[in-house]
C-alpha positions as CSV (number, residue, x, y, z in Angstrom):
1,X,5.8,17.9,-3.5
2,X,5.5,20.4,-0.9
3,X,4.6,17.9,1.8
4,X,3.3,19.5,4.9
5,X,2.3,23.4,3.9
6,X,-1.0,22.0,4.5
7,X,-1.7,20.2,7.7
8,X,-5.1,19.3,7.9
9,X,-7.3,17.8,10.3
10,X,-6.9,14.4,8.0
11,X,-3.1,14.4,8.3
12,X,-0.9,13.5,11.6
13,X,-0.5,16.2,14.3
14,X,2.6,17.1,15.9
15,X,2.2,13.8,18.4
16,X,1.8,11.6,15.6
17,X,-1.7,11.4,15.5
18,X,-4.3,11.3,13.2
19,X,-7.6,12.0,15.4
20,X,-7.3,9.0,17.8
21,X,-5.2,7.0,15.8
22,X,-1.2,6.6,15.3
23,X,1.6,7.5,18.1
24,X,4.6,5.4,18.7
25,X,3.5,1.8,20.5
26,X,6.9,0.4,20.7
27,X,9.4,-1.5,22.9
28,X,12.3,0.7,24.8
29,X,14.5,-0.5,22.8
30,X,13.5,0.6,19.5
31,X,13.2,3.9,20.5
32,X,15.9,5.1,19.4
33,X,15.6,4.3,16.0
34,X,12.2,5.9,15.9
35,X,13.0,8.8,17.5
36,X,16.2,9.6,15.1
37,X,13.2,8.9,12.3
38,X,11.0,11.1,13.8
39,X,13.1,14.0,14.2
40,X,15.2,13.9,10.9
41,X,12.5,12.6,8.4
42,X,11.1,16.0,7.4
43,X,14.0,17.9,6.9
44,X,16.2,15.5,5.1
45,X,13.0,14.7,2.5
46,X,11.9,18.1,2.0
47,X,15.7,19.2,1.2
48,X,16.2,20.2,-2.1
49,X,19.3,17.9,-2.7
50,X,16.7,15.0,-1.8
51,X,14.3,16.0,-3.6
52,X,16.1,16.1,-6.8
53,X,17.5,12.8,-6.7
54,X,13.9,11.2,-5.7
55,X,12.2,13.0,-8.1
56,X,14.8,12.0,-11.5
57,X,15.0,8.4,-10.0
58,X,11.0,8.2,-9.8
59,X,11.2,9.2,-13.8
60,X,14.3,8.2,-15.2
61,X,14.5,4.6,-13.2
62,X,10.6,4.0,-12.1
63,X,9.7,5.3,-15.5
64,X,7.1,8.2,-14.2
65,X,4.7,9.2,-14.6
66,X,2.8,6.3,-14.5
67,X,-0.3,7.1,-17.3
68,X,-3.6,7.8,-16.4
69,X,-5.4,5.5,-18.7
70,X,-9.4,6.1,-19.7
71,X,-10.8,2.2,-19.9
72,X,-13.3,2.7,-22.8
73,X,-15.0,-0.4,-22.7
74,X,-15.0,-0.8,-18.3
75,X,-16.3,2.8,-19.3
76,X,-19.0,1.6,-21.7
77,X,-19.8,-1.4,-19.6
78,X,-20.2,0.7,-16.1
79,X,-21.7,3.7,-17.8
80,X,-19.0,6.0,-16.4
81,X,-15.9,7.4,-17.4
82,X,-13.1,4.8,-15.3
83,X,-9.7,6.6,-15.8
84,X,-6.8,3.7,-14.4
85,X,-3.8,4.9,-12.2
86,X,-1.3,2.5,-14.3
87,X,0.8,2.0,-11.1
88,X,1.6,-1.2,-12.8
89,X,3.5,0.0,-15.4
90,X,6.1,1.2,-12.5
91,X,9.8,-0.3,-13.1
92,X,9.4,-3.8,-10.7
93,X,5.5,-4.0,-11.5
94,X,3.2,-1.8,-8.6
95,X,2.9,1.4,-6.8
96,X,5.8,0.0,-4.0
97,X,8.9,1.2,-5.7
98,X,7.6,4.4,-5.0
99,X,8.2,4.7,-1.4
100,X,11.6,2.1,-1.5
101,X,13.1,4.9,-3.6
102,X,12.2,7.4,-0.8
103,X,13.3,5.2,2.1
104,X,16.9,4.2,0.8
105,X,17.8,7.9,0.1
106,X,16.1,8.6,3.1
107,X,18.6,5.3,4.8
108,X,21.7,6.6,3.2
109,X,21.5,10.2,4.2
110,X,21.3,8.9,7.9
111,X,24.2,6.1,7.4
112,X,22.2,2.9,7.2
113,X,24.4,0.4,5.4
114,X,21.6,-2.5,6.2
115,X,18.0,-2.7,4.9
116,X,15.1,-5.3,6.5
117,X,12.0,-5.2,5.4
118,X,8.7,-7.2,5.3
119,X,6.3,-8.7,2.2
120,X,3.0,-10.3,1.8
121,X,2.5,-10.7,-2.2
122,X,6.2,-10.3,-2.4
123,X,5.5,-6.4,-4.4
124,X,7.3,-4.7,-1.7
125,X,10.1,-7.4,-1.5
126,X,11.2,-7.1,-4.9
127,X,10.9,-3.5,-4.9
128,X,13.3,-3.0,-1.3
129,X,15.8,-5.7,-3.0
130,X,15.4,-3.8,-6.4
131,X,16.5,-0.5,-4.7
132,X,19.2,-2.2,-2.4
133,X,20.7,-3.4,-5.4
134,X,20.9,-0.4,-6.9
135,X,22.9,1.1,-4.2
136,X,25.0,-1.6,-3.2
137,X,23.1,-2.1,0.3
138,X,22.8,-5.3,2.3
139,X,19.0,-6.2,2.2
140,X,17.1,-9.1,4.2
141,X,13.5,-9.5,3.8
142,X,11.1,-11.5,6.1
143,X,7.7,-13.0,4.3
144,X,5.5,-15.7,5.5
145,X,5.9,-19.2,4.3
146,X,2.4,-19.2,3.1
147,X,3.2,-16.2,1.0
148,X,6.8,-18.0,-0.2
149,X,4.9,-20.5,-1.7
150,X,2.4,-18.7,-3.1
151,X,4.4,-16.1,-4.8
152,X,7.4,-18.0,-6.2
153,X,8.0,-15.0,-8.7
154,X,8.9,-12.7,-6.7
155,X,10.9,-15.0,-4.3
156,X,12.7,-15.9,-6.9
157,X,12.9,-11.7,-8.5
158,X,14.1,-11.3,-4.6
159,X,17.2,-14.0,-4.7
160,X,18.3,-13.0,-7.8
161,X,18.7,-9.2,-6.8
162,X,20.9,-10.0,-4.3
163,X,18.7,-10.1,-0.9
164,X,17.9,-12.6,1.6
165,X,14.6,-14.3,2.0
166,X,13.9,-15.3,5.5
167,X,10.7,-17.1,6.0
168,X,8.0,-16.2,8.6
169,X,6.8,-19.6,10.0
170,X,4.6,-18.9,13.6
171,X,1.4,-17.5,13.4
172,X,-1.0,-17.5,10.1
173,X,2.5,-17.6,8.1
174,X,1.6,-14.5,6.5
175,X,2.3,-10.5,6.4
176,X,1.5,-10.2,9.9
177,X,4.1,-12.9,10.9
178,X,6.4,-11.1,8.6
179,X,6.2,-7.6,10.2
180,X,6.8,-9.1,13.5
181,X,10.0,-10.8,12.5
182,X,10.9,-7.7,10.9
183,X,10.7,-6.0,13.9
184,X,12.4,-8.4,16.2
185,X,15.5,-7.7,14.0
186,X,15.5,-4.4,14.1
187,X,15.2,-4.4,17.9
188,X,18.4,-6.6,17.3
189,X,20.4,-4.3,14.9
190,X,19.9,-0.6,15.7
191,X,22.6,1.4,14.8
192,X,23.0,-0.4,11.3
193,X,19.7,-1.3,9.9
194,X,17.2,0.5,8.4
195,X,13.6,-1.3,8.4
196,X,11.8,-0.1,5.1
197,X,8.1,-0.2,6.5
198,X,6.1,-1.0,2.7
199,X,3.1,0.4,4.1
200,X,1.2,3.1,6.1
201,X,1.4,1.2,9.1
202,X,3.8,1.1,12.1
203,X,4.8,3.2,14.3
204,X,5.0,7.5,13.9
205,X,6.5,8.5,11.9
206,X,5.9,5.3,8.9
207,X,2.5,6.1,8.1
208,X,3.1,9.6,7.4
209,X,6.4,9.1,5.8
210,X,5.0,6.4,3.5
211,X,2.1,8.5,2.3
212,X,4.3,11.2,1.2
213,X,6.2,9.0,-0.5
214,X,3.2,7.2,-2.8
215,X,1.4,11.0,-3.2
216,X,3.3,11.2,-5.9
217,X,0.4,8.9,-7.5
218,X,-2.9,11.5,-6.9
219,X,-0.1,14.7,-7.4
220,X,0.1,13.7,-11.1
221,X,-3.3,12.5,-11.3
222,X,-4.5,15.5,-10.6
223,X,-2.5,17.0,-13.7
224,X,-3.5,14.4,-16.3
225,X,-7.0,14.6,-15.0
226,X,-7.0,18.0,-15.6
227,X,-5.0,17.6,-19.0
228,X,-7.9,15.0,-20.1
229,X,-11.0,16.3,-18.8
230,X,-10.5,19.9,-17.7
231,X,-11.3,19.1,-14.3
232,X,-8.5,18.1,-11.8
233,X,-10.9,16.7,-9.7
234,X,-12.7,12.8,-10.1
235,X,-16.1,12.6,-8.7
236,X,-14.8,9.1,-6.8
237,X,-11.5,7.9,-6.2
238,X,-11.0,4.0,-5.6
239,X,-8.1,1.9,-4.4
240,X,-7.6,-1.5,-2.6
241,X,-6.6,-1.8,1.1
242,X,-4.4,-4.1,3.3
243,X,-2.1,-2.0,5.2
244,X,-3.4,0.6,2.5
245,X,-0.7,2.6,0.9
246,X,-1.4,2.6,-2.6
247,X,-5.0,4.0,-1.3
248,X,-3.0,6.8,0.8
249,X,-1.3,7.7,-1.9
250,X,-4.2,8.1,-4.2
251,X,-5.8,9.6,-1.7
252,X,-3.6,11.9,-0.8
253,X,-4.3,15.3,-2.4
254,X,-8.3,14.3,-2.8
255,X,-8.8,13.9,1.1
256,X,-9.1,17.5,1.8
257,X,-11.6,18.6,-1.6
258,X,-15.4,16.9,-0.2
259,X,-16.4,17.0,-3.5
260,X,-14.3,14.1,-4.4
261,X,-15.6,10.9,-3.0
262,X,-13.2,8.3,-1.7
263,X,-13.6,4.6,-1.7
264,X,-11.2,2.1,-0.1
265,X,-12.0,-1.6,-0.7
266,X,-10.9,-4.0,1.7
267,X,-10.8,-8.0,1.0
268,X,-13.7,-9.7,2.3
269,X,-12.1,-13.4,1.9
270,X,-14.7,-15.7,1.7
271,X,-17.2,-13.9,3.1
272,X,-17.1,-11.2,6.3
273,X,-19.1,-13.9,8.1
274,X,-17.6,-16.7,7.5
275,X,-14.1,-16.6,10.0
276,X,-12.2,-16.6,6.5
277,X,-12.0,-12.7,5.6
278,X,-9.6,-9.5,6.0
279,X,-12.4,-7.1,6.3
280,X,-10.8,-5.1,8.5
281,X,-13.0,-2.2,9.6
282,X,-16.2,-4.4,9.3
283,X,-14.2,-6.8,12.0
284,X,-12.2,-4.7,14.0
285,X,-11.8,-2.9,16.8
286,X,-9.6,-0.3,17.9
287,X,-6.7,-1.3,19.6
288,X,-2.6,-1.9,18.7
289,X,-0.8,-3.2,15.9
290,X,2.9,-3.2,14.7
291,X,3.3,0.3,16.8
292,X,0.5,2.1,16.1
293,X,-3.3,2.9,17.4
294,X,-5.7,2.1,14.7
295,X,-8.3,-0.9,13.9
296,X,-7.8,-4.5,13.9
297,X,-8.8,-7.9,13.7
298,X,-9.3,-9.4,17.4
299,X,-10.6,-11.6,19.8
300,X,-12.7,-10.0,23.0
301,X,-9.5,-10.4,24.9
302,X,-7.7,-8.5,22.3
303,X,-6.0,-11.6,20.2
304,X,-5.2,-10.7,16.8
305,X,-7.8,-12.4,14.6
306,X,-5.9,-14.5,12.1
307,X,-6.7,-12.5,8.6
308,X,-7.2,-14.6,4.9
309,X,-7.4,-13.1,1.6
310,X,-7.2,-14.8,-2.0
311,X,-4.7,-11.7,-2.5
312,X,-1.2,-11.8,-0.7
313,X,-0.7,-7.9,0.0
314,X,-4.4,-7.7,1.4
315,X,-3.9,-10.4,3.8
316,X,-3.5,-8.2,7.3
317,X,-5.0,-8.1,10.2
318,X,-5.3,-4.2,10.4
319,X,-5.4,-0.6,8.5
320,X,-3.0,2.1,8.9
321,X,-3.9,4.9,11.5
322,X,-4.6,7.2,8.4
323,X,-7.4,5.2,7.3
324,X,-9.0,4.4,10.8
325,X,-9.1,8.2,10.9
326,X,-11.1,8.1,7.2
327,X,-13.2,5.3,8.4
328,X,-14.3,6.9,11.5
329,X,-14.9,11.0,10.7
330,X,-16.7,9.3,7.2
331,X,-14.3,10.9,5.0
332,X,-13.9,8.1,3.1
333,X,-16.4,4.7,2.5
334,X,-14.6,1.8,3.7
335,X,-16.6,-1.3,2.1
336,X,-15.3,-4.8,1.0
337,X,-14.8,-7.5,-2.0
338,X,-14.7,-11.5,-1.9
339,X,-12.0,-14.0,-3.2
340,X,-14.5,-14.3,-5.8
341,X,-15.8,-11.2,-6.7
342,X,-11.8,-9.8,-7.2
343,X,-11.0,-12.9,-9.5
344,X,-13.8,-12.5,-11.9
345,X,-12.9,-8.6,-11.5
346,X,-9.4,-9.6,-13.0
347,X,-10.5,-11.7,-15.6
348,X,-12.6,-8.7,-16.7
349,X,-10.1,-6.0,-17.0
350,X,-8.2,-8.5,-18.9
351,X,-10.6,-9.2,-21.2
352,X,-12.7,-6.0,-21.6
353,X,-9.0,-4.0,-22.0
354,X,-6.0,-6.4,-22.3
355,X,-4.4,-5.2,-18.6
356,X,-4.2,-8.3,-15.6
357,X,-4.1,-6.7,-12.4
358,X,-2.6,-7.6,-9.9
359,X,-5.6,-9.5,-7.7
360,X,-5.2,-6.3,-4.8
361,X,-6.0,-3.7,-7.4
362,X,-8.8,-6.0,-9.2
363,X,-10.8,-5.8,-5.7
364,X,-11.3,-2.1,-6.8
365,X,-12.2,-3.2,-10.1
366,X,-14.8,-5.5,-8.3
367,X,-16.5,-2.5,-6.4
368,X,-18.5,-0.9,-9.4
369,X,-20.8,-3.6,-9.8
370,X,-22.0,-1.9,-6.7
371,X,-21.7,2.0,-8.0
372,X,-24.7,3.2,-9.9
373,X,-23.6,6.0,-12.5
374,X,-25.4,9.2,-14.4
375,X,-23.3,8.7,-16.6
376,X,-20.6,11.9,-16.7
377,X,-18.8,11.3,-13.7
378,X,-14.9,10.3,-13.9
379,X,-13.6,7.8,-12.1
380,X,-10.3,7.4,-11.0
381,X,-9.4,3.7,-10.0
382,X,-5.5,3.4,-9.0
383,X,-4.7,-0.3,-10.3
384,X,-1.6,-0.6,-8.0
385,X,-0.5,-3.7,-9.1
386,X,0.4,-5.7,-12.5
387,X,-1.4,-9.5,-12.2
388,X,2.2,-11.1,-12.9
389,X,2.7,-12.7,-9.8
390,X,-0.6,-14.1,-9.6
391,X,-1.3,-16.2,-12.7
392,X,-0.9,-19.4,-10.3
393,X,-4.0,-18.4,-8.8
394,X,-6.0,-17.0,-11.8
395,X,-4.9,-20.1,-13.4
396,X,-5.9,-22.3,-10.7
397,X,-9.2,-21.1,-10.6
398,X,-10.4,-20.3,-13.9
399,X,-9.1,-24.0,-15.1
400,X,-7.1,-21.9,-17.5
């Protein structure tokens, strides 16, 4: 992973920025942990030592790489050939463990012996309390009390690695409420803590850092793609967005080849109209969120717009800078799935091929009842997610 030979017009600039989007939006007094990001983060990742012991935990411990799967009968049914990113065959269940790997090495090497982090579906707590565990690290995590309730699995997966589950209770009680307690305690605890951003969102230099950690998904797609088909490029690339770092990681070496068309689906809720949805660049505005310029959900007097999603780790108010940049040059087609449509998406898969998604990833899924197909083109879908954690819901509303 030779991270930044190439440093194009779709990846940060030396301010942070990608087009008008990113910097560093942040209180004085986080600063300092920021800026000691900011200037080591490069060199200590692209260090050969680094990279060594990322790359044999990502296959000996994550169990990469993940396979890239051709769905026969999605294929038959969409009259295209849907190859699936099986993130969710990843040790602790999704595409997360990728970048809590990166970030605790990344922690160690700059003598963090305390690790916060935030969760929405709970993916990204079990994977930061999976990896603290494995390296004998202190690890609290903040998630909304919404999101406790509604993914007792992985609360539970959290506890019984070892971490602390504080809830999030002002606000919507969701991801949003979490990231904000998150940062309070870092603020608090500088010198110790390490706060293990789960997505491409916060301040410079997260986004970036976060992305190079998951491009470890489209750098091996490219190879079984090209192992499979001949071809190392898809005609379409799809992946779910909340924050969006599965999708920036799938992304990652497609967004500079135009011939390879890139989809991001955001959650739609109950409808983009109807006050109940997490469309994000259908809603929003640009403005600042959790450190960073980019879009968001908010009122005329610049509120944040309280966000809802059927799915936990869609549930936020905002993208990450990366994909406000996508969503306004064009690069990539922003568009967005209900409650519903995701849900009926799942039971599909499941059905059609014997995987449950996770209900993030089944809102990609969703999105090719709106693709029409020749009939030749590949299709790379990353299903970020396994649908563990969410058989309350499918249960609930299927009367299963």
């Amino acid at each position: 992973m030779t991270t930044h030979d190439k440093i194009m017009s779709y990846f940060v600039n030396e301010k942070g920025y990608y087009g008008d989007f990113g910097g560093a939006y942040i209180p004085e007094m986080l600063y300092p942990n920021v800026e000691e990001l900011r200037q080591q983060y490069l060199g200590i990742i692209n260090e050969l030592s680094f990279q060594e012991e990322f790359k044999a935990l990502l296959k000996d411990y994550v169990g990469r790489p993940s396979p890239l799967y051709l769905a026969k009968r999605l294929s038959q049914k969409y009259g295209a050939n849907i190859f699936l990113k099986r993130e969710d065959l990843n040790h602790t269940g999704a595409h997360k463990i990728n970048n809590t790997i990166g970030q605790i090495l990344l922690a160690e090497k700059l003598g963090k012996k305390r690790i916060i982090a935030e969760t929405g579906a709970g993916q990204h707590g079990v994977a930061t309390a999976t990896v603290c565990a494995l390296r004998g690290l202190e690890c609290v995590v903040y998630m909304g009390e919404i999101d406790i309730k509604r993914q007792a699995p992985n609360v539970a997966r959290m506890k019984m690695l070892g971490a602390t589950v504080v809830p999030a209770t002002s606000g919507s009680k969701t991801l949003k409420d979490a990231t904000n307690e998150a940062m309070r305690d870092w603020i608090n605890n500088p010198v110790d803590t390490h706060y293990i951003i789960g997505s491409v969102v916060g301040p410079h230099p997260y986004p970036d850092m976060v992305s190079i950690f998951q491009s470890v998904i489209s750098e091996e797609t490219k190879k079984q793609l090209l192992a499979q088909t001949g071809k190392d490029e898809p005609d379409y690339v799809l992946a779910c967005v909340g924050g969006g770092s599965n999708a920036a990681g799938m992304f990652y070496h497609f967004i500079n080849d135009e011939n390879v068309k890139l989809i991001a689906v955001e959650a739609a809720g109950m409808g983009v109209s109807s006050g109940y949805s997490a469309a994000t660049t259908y809603l929003g505005k640009e403005g600042v969120l959790h450190g960073s310029r980019s879009i968001l959900m908010q009122t005329p007097d610049g509120q944040v717009v309280e966000p809802h999603s059927v799915s936990a780790g869609l549930d936020y108010p905002g993208i990450g800078p990366q994909h406000a940049h996508l969503f306004k040059t064009g690069r990539c087609e922003y568009v967005s799935i209900t409650d519903d449509e995701s849900l009926n998406a799942g039971l599909l898969l499941t059905q059609l091929e014997g995987i449950i998604p996770a209900i993030e990833s089944a809102h990609a899924i969703a999105h090719l009842e709106y693709m029409t197909f020749k009939g030749d083109e590949n299709v790379v879908i990353c299903l970020s997610g396994r649908g563990d954690k969410d058989m309350e819901t499918y249960m609930k509303h299927f009367k299963l």
